[in-house]
N, C-alpha and C positions, 0 to 999 in steps of 0.2 A: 360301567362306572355308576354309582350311587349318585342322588342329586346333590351338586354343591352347599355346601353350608355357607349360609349369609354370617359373619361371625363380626360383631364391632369389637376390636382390640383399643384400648384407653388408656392413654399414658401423660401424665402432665408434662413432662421435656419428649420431643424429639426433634434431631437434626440429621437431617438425611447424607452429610458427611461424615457421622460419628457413630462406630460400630464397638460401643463398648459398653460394660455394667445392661443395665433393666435394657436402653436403648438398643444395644445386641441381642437381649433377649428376645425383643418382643420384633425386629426385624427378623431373626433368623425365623422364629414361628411364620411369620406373615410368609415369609418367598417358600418356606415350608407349604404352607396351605395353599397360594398359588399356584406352585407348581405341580401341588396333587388337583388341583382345577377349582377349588373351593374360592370363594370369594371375601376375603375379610377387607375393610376397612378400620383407619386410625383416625380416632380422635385425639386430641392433643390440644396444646396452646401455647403462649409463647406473651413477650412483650410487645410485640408487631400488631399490628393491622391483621384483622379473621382472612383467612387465606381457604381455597382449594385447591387442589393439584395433585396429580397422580405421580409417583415416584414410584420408578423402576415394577407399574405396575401393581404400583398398592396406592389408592386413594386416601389423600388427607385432608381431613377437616382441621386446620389450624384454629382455635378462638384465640380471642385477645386478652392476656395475663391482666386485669384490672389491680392494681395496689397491694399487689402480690408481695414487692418488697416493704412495705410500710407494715403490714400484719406481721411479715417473718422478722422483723427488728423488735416485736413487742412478742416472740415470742409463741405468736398463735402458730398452730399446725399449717406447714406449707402447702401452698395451693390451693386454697378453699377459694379464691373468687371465680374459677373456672368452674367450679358446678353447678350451677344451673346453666351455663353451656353448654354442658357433656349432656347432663340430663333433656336439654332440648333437643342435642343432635342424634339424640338416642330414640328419642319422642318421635320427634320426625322421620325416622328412618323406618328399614322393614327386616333388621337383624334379626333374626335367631336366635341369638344367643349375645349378651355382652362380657368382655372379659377383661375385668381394671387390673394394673398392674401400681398402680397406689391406693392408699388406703379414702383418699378424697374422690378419687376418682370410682371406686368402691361405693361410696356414698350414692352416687347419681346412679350406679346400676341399682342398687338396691331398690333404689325409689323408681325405677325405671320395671324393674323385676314385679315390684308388687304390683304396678298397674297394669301390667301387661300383661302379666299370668308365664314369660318367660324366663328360662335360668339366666344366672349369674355368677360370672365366677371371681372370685378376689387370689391373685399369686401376691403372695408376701414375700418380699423380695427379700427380708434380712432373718437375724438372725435373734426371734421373742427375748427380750429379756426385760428386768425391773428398769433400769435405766432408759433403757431404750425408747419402752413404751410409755415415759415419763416425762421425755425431754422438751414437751411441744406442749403449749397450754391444748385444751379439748383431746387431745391426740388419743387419749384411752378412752373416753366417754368415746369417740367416733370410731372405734377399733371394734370399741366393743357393741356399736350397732351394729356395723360392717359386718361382725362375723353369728349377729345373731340373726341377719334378713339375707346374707348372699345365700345363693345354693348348694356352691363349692367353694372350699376353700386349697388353695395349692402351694404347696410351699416347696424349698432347693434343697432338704435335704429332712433325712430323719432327726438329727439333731435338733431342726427347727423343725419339726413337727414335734419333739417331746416339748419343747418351749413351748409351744404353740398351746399345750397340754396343759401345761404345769399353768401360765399365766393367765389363758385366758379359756382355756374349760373346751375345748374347741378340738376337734380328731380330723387334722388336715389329709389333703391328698398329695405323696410326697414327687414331681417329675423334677428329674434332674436336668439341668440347664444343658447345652449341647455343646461343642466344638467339629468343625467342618473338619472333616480327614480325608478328604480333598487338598485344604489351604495348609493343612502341617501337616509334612511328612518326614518321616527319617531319612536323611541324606547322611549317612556315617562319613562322607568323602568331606565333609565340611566342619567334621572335627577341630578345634583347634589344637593347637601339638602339647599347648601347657595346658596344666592343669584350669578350667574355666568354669565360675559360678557364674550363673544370671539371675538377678532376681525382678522378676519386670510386675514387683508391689508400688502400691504410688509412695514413695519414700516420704513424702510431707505428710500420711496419717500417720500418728503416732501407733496407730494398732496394730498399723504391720510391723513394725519393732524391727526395724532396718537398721536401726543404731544397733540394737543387739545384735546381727550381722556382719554389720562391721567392726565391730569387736570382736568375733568370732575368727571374721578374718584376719585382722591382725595376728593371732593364735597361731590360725592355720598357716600362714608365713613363715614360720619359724619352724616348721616341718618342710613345707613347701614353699619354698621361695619365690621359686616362678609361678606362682597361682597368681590367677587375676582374679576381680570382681568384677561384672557387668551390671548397673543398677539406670534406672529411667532417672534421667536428671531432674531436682526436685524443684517446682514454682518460686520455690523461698530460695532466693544465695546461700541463707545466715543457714538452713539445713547445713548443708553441707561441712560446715564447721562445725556444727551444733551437732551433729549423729556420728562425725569423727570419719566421715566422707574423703577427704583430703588428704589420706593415706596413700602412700605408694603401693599400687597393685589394682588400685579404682577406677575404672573407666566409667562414661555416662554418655548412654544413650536418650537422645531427644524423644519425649513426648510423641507415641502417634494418635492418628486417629481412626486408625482400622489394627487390630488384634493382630492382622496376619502380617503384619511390617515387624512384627516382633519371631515371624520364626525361623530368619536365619539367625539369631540371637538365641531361640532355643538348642538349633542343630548344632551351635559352635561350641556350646558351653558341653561342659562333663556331666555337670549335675544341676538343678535349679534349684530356688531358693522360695521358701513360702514362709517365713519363722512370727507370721499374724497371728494374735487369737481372736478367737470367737467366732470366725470365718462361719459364714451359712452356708459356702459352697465351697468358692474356690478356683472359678474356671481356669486361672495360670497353672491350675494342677493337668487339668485335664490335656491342655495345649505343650505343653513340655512332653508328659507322656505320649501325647500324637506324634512328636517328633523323633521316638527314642530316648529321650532323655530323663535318668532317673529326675527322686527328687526330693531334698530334705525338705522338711517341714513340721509343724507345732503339731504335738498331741493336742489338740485344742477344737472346737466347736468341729464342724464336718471336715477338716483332712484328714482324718484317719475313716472316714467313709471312703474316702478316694484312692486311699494309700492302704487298702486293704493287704497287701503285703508285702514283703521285706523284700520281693525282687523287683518294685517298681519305685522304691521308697523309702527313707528311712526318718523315724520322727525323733523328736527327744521334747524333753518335758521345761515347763519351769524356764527360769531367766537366765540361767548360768550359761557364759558365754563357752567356757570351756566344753559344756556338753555339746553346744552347736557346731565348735570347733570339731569335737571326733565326730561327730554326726555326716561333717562336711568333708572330713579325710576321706572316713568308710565310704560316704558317696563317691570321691574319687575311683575307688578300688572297684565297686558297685559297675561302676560304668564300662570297666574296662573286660568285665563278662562279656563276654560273644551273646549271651542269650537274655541278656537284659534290654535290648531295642525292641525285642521281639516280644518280653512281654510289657514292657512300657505302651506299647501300639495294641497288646491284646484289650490291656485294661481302658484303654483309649476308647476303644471301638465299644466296650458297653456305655460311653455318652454322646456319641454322634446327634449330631443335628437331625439324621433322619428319625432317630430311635425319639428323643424329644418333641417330634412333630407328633409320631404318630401314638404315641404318649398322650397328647392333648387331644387327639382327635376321636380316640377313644375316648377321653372323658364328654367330650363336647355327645360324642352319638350317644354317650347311654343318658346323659340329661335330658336332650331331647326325645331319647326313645327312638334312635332308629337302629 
């Protein structure tokens, strides 16, 4: 075996009961690089008292979020009073390599990068666009140092690397986020008998256009009567009335806070639901298709990266509910292919967690040159 890589991974939120979004990402990488024998550590912060402690084998430097909330009420780009904390626990360390997974945190490798003569990597977790990169006072001036002193830039999909292009002049490196195929697998025996959507979007962002879903569904009632919907119950009551939730046929699944408490909700369902735009990635694509289960979704930002074809997927365009409605029949039909688990799990198996580790570990050896 090759010598260990010292690797600082940098994240402004983590909580070591919560395996979802950046914070799944940047766990699944870390028990990745442990258990190829490599050594990475987390930096982080939080509102609490500066903390260390090793979790499940990955050591964490917790700092202390100083008036964190007071800047994000006026506007300023979130997370800046933690940097020169990162920057110091970077200072004082003997990493190899650091690799921020926000754009502040970015900031302190840079500055960390130049003095030390070491690489840097920045993963941009969404999805470039004019709003996006607008909506934070400093937030483009800091974006756009970040991608003019890091080493690497990494981004969830090609989509978001043409963004990446078009706004800010920048030719990223695209690894795709991963799904354990281990924790979701095809169980056909767990079918349910009617017809079953799940859509496990957070239903209170308006992006994911869960309203347009269940008005899709409503539609699809009226071919299928016995069709259910399965959706994550939303933070807000007044949703529920408000996106037209309240229909006969709508069930709601509790909030978790690990990915894989959602996948006997994939194996039960016939088809899954994505109908978001502008998506940078998409991982309830990838975890549906682990489990067998097709999946409609928006022609829109990276699912149709994902949904590379008709037998794992079916997309439609535009706001009209009608088209999601046929989108979501044909998924019914789709499903009930004999040879459609088989490749829902092929297409699966190109974003495994493993293939994503060793994704980044390639990039990490040829920065450093080994």
């Amino acid at each position: 075996m090759s010598e260990p890589l010292r690797v600082a991974l940098l994240s402004p939120c983590f909580f070591p009961e919560v395996r979802r979004g950046t914070e799944r990402i940047v766990r699944d990488l870390a028990d990745g690089l442990i258990e190829r024998g490599h050594r990475p550590r987390l930096i982080t912060s939080h509102p609490g008292r500066a903390s260390r402690t090793v979790e499940d084998g990955l050591p964490v430097i917790r700092h202390r979020r100083l008036f964190d909330e007071r800047l994000s009420r006026r506007w300023y780009q979130q997370y800046l009073t933690h940097v020169p904390f990162s920057y110091a626990s970077l200072a004082r360390g003997d990493d190899e390599l650091a690799h921020a997974f926000f754009v502040t945190d970015a900031a302190a490798a840079v500055r960390w990068s130049a003095r030390s003569g070491r690489p840097s990597v920045f993963s941009y977790m969404g999805l470039p666009d004019r709003p996006v990169l607008a909506d934070r006072r400093h937030k483009l001036r800091l974006l756009e140092y970040v991608t003019g002193g890091v080493t690497q830039i990494v981004v969830l999909s090609q989509t978001a690397a043409d963004g990446m292009w078009r706004w800010l002049g920048v030719r990223p490196r695209v690894i795709y986020p991963g799904v354990d195929l281990g924790d979701f697998t095809p169980e056909p025996a767990e079918r349910a008998p009617e017809p079953t959507i799940f859509c496990a979007a957070a239903p209170d962002d308006a992006r994911k256009r869960v309203a347009l879903l269940a008005a899709a569904f409503a539609l699809v009632r009226r071919e299928r009567p016995d069709a259910r919907l399965v959706v994550i119950r939303p933070n807000d009551p007044a949703t529920v009335r408000r996106y037209g939730l309240d229909q006969d046929g709508i069930e709601f699944l509790d909030p978790v806070d690990e990915p894989v408490k959602l996948a006997p909700a994939y194996r039960r369902a016939w088809v899954s639901a994505l109908p978001s735009y502008r998506e940078a990635f998409g991982v309830v694509l990838i975890e549906s298709l682990a489990c067998g289960t097709p999946v409609v979704g928006a022609r829109s930002g990276a699912i149709p990266e994902v949904l590379s074809s008709e037998r794992v997927g079916i997309q439609f365009d535009g706001e009209d509910e009608r088209e999601v409605a046929r989108c979501l029949l044909d998924g019914f039909e789709l499903s009930q292919d004999r040879a459609t688990a088989g490749a829902c799990r092929e297409r699966a198996a190109d974003f495994s967690t493993a293939r994503t580790t060793e994704a980044h570990l390639d990039l990490y050896r040829e920065l450093l040159g080994r």
